[in-house]
C-alpha positions as CSV (number, residue, x, y, z in Angstrom):
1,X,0.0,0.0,0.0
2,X,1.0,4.0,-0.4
3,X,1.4,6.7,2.1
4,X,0.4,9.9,1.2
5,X,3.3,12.3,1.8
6,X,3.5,16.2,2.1
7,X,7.0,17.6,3.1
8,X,6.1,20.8,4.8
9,X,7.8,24.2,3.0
10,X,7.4,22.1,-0.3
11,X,5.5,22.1,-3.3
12,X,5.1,18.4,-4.0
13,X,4.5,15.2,-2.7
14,X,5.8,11.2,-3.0
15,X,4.3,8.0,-2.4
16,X,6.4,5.3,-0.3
17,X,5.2,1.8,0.8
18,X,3.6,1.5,3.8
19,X,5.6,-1.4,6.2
20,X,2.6,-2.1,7.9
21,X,-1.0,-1.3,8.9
22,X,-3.8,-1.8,11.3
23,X,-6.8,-2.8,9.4
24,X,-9.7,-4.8,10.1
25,X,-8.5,-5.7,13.7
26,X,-5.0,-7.0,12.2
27,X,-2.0,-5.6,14.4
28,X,1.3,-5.0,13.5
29,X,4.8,-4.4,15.0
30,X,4.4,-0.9,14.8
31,X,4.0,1.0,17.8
32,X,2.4,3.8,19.2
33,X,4.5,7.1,19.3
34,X,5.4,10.5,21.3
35,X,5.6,13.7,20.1
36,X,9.7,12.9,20.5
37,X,9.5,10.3,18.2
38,X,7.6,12.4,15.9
39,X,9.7,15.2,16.0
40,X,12.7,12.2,15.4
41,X,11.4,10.5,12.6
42,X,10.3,14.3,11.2
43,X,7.1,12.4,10.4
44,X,3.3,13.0,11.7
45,X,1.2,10.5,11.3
46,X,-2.9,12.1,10.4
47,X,-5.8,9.7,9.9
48,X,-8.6,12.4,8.5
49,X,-12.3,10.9,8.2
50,X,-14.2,12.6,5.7
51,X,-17.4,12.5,6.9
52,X,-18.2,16.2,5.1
53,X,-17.0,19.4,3.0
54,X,-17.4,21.3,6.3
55,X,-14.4,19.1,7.6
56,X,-12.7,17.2,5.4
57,X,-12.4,16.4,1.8
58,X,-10.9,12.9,0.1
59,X,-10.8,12.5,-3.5
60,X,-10.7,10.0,-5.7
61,X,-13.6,8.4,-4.3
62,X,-13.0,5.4,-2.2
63,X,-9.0,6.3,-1.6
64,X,-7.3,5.0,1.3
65,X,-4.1,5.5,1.5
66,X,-3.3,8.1,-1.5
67,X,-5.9,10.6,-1.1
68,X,-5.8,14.1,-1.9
69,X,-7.6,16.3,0.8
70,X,-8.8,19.4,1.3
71,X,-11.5,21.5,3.2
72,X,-10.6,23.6,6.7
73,X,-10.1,20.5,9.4
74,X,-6.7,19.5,6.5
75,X,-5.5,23.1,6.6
76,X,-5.1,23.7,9.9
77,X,-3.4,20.5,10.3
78,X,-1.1,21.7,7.9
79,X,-1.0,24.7,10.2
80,X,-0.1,22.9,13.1
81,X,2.3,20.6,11.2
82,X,4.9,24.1,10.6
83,X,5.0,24.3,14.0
84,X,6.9,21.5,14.5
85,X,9.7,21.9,12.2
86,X,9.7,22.9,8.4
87,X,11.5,19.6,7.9
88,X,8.3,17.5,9.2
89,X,6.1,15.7,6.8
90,X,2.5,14.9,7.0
91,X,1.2,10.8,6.5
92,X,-2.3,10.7,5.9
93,X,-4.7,8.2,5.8
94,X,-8.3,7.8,5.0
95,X,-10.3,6.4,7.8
96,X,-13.9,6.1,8.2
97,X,-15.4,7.3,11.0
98,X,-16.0,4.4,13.1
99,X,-12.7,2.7,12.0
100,X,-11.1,5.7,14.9
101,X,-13.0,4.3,17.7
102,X,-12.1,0.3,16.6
103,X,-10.4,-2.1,19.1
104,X,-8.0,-4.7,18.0
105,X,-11.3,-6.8,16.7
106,X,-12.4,-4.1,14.3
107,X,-15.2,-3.3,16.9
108,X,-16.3,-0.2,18.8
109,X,-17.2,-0.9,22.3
110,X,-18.1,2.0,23.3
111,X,-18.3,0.9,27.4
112,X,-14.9,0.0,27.0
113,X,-11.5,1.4,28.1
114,X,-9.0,0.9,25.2
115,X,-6.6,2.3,23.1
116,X,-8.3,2.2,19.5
117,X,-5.8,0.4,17.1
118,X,-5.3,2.7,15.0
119,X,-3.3,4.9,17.3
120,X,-1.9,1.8,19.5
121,X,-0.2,0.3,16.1
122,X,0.6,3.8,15.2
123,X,-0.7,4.1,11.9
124,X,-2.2,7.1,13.4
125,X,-1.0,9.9,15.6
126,X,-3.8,12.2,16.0
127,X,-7.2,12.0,15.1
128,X,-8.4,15.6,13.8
129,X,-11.3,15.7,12.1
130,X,-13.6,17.7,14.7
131,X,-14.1,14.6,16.9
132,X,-16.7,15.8,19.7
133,X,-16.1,14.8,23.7
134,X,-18.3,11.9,25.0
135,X,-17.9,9.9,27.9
136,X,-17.5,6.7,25.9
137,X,-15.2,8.1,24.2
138,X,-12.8,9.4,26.8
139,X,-12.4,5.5,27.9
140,X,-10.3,5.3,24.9
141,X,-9.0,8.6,23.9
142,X,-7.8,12.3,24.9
143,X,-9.0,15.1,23.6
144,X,-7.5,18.7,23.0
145,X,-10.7,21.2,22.4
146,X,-10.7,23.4,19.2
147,X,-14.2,24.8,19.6
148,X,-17.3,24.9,21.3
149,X,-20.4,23.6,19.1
150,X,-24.0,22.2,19.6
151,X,-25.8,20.2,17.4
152,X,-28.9,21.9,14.8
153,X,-32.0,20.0,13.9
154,X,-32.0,20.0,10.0
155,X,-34.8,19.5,7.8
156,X,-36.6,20.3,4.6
157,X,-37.6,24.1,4.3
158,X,-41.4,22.5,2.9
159,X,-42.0,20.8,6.3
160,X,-40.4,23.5,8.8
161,X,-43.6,24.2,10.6
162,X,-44.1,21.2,11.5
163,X,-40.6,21.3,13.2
164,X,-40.9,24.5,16.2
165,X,-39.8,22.6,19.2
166,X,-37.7,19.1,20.1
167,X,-41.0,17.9,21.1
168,X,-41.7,17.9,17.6
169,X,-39.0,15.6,16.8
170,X,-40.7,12.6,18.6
171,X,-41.5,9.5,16.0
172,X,-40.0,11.0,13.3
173,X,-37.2,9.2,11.0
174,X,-33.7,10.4,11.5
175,X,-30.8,9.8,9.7
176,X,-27.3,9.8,10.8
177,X,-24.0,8.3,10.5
178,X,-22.7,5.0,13.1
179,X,-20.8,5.9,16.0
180,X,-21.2,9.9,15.5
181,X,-21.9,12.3,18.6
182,X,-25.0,12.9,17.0
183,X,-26.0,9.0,17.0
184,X,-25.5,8.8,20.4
185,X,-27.8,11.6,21.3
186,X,-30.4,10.3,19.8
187,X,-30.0,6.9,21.3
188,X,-30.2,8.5,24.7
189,X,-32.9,10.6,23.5
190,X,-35.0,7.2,22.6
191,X,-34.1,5.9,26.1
192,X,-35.4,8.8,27.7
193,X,-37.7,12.1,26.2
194,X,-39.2,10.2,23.4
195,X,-39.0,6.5,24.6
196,X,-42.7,7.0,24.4
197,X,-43.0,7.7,20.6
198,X,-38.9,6.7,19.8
199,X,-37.1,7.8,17.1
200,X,-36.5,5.9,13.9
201,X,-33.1,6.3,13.6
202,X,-31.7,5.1,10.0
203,X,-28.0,5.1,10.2
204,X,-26.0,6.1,6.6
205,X,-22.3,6.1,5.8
206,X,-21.4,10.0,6.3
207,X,-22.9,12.8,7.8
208,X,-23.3,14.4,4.5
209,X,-25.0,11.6,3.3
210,X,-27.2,12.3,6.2
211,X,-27.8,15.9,5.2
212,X,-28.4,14.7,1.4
213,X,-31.4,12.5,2.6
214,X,-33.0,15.1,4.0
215,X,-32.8,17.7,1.5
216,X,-33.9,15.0,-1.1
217,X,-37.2,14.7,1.4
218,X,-36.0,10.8,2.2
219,X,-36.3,11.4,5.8
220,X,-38.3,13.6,8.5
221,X,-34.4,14.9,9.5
222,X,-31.2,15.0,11.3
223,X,-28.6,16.4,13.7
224,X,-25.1,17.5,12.9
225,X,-22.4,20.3,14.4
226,X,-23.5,24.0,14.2
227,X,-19.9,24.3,11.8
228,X,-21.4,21.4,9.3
229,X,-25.0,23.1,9.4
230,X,-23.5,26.9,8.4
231,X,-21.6,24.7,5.8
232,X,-24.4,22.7,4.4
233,X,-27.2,25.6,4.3
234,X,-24.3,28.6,2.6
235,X,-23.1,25.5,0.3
236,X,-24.6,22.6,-0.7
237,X,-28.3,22.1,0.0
238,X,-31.0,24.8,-1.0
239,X,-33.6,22.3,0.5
240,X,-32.2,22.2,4.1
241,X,-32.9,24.9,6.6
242,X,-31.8,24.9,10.2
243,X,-35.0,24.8,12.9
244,X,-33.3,24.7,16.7
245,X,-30.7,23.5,18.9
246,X,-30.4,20.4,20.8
247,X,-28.2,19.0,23.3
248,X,-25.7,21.0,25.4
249,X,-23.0,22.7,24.0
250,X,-20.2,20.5,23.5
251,X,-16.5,20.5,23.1
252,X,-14.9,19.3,19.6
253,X,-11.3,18.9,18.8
254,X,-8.7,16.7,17.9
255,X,-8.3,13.1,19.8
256,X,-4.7,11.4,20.9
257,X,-3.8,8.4,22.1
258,X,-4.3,9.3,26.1
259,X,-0.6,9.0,27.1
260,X,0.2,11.0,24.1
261,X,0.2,14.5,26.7
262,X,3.5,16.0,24.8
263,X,1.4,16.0,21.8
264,X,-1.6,16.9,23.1
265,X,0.4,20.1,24.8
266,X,1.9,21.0,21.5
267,X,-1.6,21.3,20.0
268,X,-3.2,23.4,23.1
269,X,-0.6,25.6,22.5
270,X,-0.8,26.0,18.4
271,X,-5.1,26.3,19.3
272,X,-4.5,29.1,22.0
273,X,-1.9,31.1,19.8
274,X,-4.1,31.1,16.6
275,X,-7.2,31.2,19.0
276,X,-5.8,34.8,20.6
277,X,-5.6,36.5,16.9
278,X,-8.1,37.5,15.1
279,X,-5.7,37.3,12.0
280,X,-4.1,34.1,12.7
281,X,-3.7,30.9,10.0
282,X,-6.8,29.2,11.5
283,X,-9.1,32.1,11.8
284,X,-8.4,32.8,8.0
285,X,-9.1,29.6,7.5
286,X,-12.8,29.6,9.4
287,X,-13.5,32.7,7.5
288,X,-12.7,31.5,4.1
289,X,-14.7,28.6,5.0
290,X,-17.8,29.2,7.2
291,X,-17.9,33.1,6.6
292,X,-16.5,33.9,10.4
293,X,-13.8,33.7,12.3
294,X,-13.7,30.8,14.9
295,X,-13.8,33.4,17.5
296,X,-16.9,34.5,15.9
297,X,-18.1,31.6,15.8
298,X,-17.3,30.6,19.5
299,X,-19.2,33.2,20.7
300,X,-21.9,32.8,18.5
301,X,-22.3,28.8,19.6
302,X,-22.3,30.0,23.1
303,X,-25.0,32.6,22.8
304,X,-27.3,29.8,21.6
305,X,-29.9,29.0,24.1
């Protein structure tokens, strides 16, 4: 198989053979690394999940493991990646969403504490594609927080009426991806405000498939991140229109192996620096993007009620 390759400071990019990788459950020899070792080897390790345009961005089609990406969540991690040295290089790899959250079986138990295999072989270093905190998932990972967000009730603009309060959401079909923040909310929400008339929650590959369904008029709605619903309504669907919040607000970032802290520090202090100017690298970035800053968009997320 191919690694994708970006030497940082230059303009192109080469394709070596991968050694070894976790897939399916398999585990190799490799193993899981510091931010020493990175800095070493001159080599970070990204697994980016492309879940949406909002995020991230892998083309051809189906690539693995020689992808081109783009879309904000890729920039800043080339961002953070100068930081380090002009001499370190970026690895990524393709990775569904689920696949982060996979034991050594190619399972996700999410009541379990362990170290997914991804990041234990390490075929992975960091995880940044706007991963949200949950309590099942701080059994098996740590997280360094890029943003506030909540989550925004999408539907189709020819039913919004019938859509003014969460209330309203009760035995309606929902779509959204496996393993997602979102697909655990409305688990919980089935076990507990609407266990009377329970979602029907139809689970899809990505969360822009998700957002697709409803704008075709396939299903009553779904939930994703305020950053993916400013993307999806200014972008791509002229269907979809945003109706409420749900949920608290929530903390989403990138996710490390726990014992990673040197790497995890490293990245608190790249997010605080660019955080603390209004002109920085990654508040270009949200602006070219989403039409804000981040900071405008943190306190916009926290003025949400």
């Amino acid at each position: 198989m191919r690694a994708r390759y970006i030497q940082m400071g230059a303009t192109g990019c080469r394709c070596v053979l991968l050694s070894l990788l976790v897939l399916g459950g398999l585990l190799g020899p490799a193993q899981a690394r510091s931010l020493a070792e990175i800095q070493q080897t001159k080599e970070l390790r990204v697994c980016l999940a492309a879940m949406r345009p909002s995020s991230v961005v892998a083309t051809p089609p189906g690539c693995r493991d020689d992808c081109t990406f783009s879309g904000p969540v890729y920039d800043e991690v080339v961002a953070f990646a100068t930081t380090l040295g002009q001499a370190i290089r970026l690895k990524l790899l393709r990775v569904d969403w689920d696949e982060q959250f996979f034991n050594q079986d190619g399972k996700t138990e999410r009541e379990a504490g362990y170290t997914p295999a991804l990041l234990a072989a390490g075929t992975c270093d960091v995880y940044p594609s706007n991963v949200t905190k949950t309590a099942w998932r701080l059994k098996k990972l740590a997280f360094v927080t890029l943003f506030p967000s909540r989550m925004m009730v999408l539907v189709h603009q020819a039913h919004k009426a019938r859509f003014l309060t969460p209330a309203d959401l009760a035995g309606k079909m929902v779509t959204t991806a496996k393993d997602t923040n979102y697909h655990s909310w409305l688990q919980e929400q089935n076990n507990g405000a609407y266990a009377a008339h329970p979602l029907r929650i139809q689970l899809i590959g990505t969360t822009d498939d998700a957002i697709k369904a409803v704008d075709a008029g396939e299903v009553d709605f779904t939930v994703v991140n305020a950053d993916a619903a400013i993307w999806a309504t200014r972008y791509q669907y002229k269907n979809v229109v945003v109706v409420f919040p749900v949920g608290p607000i929530e903390e989403v970032g990138w996710a490390f192996r726990i014992e990673d802290t040197d790497l995890q520090a490293a990245v608190q202090t790249f997010f605080e620096a660019q955080k603390a100017m209004a002109t920085s690298t990654v508040n270009q970035i949200w602006e070219r993007a989403f039409g804000l800053t981040l900071t405008k968009f943190e306190r916009l997320v926290r003025a949400t009620r």
